[in-house]
C-alpha positions as CSV (number, residue, x, y, z in Angstrom):
1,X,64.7,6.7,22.9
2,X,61.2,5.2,23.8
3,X,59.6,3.1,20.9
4,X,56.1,3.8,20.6
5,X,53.7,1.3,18.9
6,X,50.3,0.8,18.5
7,X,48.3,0.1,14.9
8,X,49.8,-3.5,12.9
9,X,50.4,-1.6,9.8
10,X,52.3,1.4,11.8
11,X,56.2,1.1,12.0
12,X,56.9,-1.5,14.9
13,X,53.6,-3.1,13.9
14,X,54.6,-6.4,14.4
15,X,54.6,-5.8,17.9
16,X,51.0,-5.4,18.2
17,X,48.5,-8.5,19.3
18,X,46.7,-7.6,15.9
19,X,49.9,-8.4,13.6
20,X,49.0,-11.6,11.5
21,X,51.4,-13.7,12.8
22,X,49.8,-16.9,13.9
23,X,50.9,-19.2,16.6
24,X,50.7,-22.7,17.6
25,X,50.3,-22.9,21.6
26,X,48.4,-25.7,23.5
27,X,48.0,-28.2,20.0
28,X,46.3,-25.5,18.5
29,X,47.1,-22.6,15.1
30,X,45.2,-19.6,16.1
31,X,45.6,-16.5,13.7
32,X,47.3,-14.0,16.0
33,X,47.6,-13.4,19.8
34,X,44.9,-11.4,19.5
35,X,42.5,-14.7,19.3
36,X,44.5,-16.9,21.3
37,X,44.3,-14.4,24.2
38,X,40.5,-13.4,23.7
39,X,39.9,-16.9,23.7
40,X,41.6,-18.0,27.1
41,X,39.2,-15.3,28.9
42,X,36.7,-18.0,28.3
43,X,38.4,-21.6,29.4
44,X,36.3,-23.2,31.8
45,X,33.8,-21.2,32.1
46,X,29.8,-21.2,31.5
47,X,30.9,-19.3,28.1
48,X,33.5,-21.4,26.7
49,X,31.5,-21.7,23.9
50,X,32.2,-18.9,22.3
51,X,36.1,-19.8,22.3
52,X,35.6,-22.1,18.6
53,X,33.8,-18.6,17.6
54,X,36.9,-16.3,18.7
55,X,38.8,-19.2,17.3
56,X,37.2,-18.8,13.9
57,X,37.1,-14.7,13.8
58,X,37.8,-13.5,10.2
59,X,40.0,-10.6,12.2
60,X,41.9,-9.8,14.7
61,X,39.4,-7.0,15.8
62,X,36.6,-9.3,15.3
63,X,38.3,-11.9,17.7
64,X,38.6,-9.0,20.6
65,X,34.9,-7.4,19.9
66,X,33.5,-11.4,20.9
67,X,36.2,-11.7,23.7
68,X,35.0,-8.3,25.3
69,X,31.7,-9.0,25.4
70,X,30.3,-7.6,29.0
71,X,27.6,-10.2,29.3
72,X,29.9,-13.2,28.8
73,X,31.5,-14.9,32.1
74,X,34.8,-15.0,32.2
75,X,37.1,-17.8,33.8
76,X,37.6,-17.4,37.5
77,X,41.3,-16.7,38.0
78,X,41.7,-14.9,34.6
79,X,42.8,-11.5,36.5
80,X,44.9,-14.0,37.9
81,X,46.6,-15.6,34.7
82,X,46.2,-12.9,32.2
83,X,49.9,-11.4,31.9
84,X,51.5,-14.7,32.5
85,X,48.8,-16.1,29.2
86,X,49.9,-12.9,27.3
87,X,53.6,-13.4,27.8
88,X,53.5,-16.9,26.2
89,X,51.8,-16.2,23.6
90,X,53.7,-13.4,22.7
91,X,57.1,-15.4,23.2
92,X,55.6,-18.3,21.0
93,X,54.9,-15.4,18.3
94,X,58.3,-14.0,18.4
95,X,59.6,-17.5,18.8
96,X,58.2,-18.9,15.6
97,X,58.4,-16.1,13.3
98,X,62.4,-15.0,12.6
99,X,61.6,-11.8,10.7
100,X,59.8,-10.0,14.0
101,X,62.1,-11.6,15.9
102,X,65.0,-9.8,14.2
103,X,62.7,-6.7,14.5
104,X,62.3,-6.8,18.0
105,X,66.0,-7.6,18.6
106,X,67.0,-5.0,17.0
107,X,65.2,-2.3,19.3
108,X,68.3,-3.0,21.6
109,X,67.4,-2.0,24.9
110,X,65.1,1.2,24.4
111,X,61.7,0.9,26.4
112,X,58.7,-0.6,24.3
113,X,55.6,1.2,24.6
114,X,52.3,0.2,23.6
115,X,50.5,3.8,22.8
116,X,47.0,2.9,23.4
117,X,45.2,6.0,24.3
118,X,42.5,4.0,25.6
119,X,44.2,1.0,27.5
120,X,45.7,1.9,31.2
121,X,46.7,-1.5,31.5
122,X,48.2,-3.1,28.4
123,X,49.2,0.4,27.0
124,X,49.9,3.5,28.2
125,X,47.0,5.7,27.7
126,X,45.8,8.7,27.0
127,X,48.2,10.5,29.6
128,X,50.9,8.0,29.3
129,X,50.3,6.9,32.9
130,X,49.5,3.3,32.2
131,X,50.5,0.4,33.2
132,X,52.2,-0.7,29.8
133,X,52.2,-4.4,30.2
134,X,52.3,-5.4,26.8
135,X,55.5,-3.1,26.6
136,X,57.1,-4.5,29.4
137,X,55.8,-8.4,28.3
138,X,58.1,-7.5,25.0
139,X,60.9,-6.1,26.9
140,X,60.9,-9.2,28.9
141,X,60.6,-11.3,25.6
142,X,63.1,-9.5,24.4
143,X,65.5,-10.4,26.7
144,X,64.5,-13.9,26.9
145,X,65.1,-14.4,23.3
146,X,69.1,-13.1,23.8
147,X,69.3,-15.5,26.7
148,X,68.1,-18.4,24.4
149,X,70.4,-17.2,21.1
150,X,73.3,-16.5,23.6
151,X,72.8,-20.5,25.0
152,X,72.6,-21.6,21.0
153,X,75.6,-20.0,20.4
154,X,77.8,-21.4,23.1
155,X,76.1,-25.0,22.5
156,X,76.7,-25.0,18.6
């Protein structure tokens, strides 16, 4: 059975970039992945100024509505970087916090979907034809996660 998700207050909420989990990555706290990730669109570039503003964002939504901004510059390579950015920071988050990670452990091995209908890339759309990245980043995290329990196991 395919697990859908989407809003942070729905069921598998937690699984969404908005869920107020915070993470520490890079020396930093942000407030959820949501921020962290809005905010690496801009390192290095001429609008890396907004990042302590992202940084700062009473909300999750708040932090995406300054990291989509169409008239800011983004970094050069971020088409480049963004999954591989999005994948850490959801591991950190899944990492740090044991109560989602028991969440998303226990989803076994069912597909992970996020059920955007307005995201083709990250989600699947309003068709379901999307790219589902975040899905698959969780699946991937997922799997990780086992990898790293399994190791703790053998070494304790």
């Amino acid at each position: 059975m395919t697990i859908y998700f989407y809003k942070a207050w729905q069921p598998y909420g937690c699984f969404s970039n908005f869920s107020l989990h915070e993470i520490y990555i890079q020396g930093t706290y942000w407030p959820t992945v949501e921020h962290y990730y809005q905010a690496q669109k801009f390192v290095g570039s001429i609008d890396a100024v907004i990042i302590p503003l992202i940084h700062a964002a009473a909300t999750p939504e708040e932090a995406a509505a300054l990291g989509r901004c169409s008239t800011r510059q983004l970094r050069r390579d971020w088409d480049l970087v963004k999954t591989q950015i999005m994948r850490e920071a959801v591991l950190k988050k899944f990492l740090t916090h044991a109560d989602i990670r028991e969440v998303l452990l226990t989803t076994g091995d069912e597909i992970l979907v996020e059920d955007s209908s307005t995201d083709y890339f990250w989600g699947c759309g309003d068709n379901k034809t999307g790219q589902n990245h975040l899905g698959k980043i969780l699946i991937s995290v997922r799997e990780e996660i086992r990898k790293l329990l399994s190791l703790t196991v053998i070494y304790e």
